[in-house]
C-alpha positions in Angstrom: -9.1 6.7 -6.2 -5.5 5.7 -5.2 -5.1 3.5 -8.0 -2.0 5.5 -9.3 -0.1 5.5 -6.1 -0.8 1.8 -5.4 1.0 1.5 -9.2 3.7 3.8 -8.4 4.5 2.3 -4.8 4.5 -1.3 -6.6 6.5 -0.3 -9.9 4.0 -0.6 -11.9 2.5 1.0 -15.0 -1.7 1.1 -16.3 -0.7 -1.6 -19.0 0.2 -4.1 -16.1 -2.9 -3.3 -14.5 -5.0 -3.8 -17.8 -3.3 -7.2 -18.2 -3.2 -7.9 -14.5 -7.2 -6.8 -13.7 -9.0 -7.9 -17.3 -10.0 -4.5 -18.0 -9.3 -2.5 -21.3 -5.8 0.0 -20.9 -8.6 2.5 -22.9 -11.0 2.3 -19.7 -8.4 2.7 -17.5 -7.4 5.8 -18.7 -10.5 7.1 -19.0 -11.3 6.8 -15.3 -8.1 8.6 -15.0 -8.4 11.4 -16.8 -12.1 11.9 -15.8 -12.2 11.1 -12.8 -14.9 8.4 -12.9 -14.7 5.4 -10.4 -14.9 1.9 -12.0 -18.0 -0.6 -11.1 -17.8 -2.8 -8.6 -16.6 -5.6 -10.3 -13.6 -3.9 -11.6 -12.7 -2.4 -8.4 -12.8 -5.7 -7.0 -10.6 -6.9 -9.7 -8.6 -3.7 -9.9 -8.2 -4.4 -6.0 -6.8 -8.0 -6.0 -4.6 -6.9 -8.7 -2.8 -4.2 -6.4 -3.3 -6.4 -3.4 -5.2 -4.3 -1.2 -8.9 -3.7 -0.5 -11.7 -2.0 -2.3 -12.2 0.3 0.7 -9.0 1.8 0.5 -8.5 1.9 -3.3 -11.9 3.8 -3.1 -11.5 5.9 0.2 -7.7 5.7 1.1 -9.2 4.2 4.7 -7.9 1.4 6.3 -4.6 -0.3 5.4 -3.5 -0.5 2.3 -2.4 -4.1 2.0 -3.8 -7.3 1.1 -5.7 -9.3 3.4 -3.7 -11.9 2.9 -1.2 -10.0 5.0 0.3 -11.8 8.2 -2.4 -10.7 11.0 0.0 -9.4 13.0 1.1 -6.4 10.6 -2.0 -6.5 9.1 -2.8 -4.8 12.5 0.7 -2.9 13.1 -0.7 -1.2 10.0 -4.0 -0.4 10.9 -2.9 1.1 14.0 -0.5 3.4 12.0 -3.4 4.2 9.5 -4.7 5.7 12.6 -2.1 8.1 13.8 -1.4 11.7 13.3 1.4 12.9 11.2 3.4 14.0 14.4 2.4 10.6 15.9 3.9 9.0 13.2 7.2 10.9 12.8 7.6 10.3 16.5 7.0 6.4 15.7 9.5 6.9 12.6 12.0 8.1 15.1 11.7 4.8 17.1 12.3 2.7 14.5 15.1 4.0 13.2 16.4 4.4 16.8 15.7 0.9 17.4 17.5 -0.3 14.0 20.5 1.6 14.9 20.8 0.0 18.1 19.8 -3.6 16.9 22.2 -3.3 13.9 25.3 -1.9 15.4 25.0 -4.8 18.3 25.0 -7.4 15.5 28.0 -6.2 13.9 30.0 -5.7 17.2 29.1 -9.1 18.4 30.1 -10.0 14.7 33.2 -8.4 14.7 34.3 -9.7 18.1 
């Protein structure tokens, strides 16, 4: 279950969760250290909590963001889900090519 990295990646701890998702900080651990899966209803809670789906906080499939997301990088995201490791370097590459480019012409045109 990706529960932990969804708290690390949001700065989070298991007490914010407990509060956050109704569910005793005891239970929570316990999943943790045994590696047992919560019902359905707390992975549904456990889910809106983090702001992603049950599906990925289950399986790690699919993107890990809220539905609530704009559509538009709801589905940048689901396409990246989908790509290789190379695939995404290469697309990490682009990105930071592109933000090089965009952000130096800003602060020449700023500067001028």
């Amino acid at each position: 279950m990706n529960v932990e990295a969804l708290l690390r990646a949001n700065e989070r701890k298991r007490p914010w969760l407990s509060r956050q998702a109704s569910i005793p900080l005891n239970t929570i651990h316990g999943w943790a250290s045994k590696g047992i899966l919560p019902r359905a209803d707390e992975a549904l809670r456990i889910a809106a909590a983090l702001r992603t789906s049950v599906e990925f906080l289950v399986s790690g499939k699919g993107p890990p963001v809220h539905v609530d997301m704009d559509p538009e990088l709801q589905r940048i995201c689901t396409m990246l889900a989908g790509l290789s490791a190379t695939e995404l370097r290469e697309i990490v590459g682009v990105v930071r090519s592109y933000a090089d480019l965009h952000f130096r012409s800003d602060r020449s045109t700023e500067a001028g």
